[in-house]
C-alpha positions as CSV (number, residue, x, y, z in Angstrom):
1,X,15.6,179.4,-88.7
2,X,13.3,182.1,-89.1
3,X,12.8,184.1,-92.2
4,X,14.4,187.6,-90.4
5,X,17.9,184.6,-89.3
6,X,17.7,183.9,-92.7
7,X,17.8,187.6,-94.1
8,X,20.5,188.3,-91.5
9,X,22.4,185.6,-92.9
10,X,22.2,185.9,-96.5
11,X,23.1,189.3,-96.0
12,X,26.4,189.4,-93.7
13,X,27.4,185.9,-96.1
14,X,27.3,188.6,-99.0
15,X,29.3,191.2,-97.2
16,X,32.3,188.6,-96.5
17,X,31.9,187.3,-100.6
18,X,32.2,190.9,-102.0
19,X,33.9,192.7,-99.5
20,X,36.6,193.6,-102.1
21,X,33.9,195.9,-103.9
22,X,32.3,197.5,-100.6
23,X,36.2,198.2,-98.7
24,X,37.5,200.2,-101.2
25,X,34.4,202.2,-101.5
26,X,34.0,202.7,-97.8
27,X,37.3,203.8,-97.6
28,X,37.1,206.0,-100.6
29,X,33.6,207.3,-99.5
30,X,35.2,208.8,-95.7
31,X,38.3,210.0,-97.9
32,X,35.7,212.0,-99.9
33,X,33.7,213.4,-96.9
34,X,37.1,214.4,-95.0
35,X,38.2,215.9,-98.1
36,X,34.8,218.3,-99.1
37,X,35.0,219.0,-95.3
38,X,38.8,220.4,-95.7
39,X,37.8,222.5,-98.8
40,X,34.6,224.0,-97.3
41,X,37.4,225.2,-94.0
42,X,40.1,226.5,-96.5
43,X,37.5,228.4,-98.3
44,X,36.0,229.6,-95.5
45,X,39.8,231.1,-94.0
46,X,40.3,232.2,-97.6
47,X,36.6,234.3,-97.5
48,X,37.6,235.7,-94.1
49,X,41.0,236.9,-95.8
50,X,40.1,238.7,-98.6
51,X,37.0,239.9,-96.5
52,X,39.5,241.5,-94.0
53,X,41.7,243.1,-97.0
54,X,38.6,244.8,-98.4
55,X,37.4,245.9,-94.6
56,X,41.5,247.8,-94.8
57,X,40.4,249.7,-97.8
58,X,36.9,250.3,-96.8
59,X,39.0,252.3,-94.4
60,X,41.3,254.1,-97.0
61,X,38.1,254.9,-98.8
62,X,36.9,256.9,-95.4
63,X,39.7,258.7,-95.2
64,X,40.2,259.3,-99.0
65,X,36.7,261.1,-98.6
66,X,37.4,262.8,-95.5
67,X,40.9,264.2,-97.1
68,X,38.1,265.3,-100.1
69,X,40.0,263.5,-102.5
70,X,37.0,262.0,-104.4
71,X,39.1,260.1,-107.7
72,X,41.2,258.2,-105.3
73,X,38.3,257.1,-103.0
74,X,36.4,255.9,-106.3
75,X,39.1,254.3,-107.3
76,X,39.5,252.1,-104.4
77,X,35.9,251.5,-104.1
78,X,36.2,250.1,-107.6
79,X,38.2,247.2,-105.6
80,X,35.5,246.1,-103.1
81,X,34.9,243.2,-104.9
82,X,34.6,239.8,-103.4
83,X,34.9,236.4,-105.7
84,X,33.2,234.1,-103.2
85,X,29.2,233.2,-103.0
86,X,29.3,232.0,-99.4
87,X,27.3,233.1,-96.2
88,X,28.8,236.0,-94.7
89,X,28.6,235.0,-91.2
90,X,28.7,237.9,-89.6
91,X,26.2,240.1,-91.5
92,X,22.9,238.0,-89.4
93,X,21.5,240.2,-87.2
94,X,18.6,238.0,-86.1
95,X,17.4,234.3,-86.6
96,X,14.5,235.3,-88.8
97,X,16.8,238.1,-91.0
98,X,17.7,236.5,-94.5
99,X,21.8,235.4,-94.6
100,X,23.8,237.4,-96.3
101,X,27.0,236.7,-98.8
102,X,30.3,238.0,-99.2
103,X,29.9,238.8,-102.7
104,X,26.7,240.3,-102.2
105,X,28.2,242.3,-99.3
106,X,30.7,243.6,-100.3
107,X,28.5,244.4,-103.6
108,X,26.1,246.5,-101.4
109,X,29.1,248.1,-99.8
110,X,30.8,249.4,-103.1
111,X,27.4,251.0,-104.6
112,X,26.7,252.7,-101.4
113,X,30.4,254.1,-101.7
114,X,30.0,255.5,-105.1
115,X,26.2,256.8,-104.3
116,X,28.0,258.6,-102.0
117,X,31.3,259.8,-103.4
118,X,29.1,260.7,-106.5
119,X,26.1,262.4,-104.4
120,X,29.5,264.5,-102.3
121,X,31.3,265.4,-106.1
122,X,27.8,266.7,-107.3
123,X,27.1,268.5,-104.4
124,X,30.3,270.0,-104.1
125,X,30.1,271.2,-108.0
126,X,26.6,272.8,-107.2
127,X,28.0,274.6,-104.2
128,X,30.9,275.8,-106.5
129,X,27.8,276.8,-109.1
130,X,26.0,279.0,-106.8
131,X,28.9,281.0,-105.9
């Protein structure tokens, strides 16, 4: 036999004497992978979710500031808060434009609210000023 018969042997010999220690471990090692795999998709539908509830009162905030009722509209912008760090899929415009995240997002989102609501309230109390 040659040396690479030999190797082949020695080796498939060792897999039939332990293959009570390597089973188990294969078995428990594609349990594993299936498992991340499941969490990564719940995680993802449970992003989308809350992503969609915040888009809903991104709306009420547009209409709170169009009904000029400023306190209510920063009080909802308060809630645009998202709790997950994962890649906002559709925020990439371009293949060379960074990825963005939820949190981030929706982190950009609320300050550009309040800038605004706060930028309309002091405005307004300078128009009301000058008259």
């Amino acid at each position: 036999m040659t040396s690479r018969e030999e190797s082949d042997k020695a080796f498939f010999d060792g897999l039939k004497k332990y293959w009570f220690i390597w089973a188990p471990l294969s078995v428990f090692l594609i349990f594993w992978i299936f498992q991340s795999n499941q969490n990564e998709e719940d995680l993802d539908k449970k992003s989308k979710q809350i992503s969609l509830k915040l888009e809903t009162i991104e709306d009420q905030i547009n209409i709170e500031i169009q009904n000029n009722n400023k306190d209510k509209a920063l009080s909802l912008t308060n809630q645009l808060v998202h709790p997950h760090h994962i890649i906002y899929l559709g925020t990439k415009e371009n293949w060379y434009s960074e990825d963005k995240y939820y949190d981030e997002y929706w982190n950009e989102k609320r300050k550009f609210y309040k800038k605004k609501i706060l930028n309309d309230t002091l405005n307004q109390q300078t128009i009301n000023e000058t008259e």
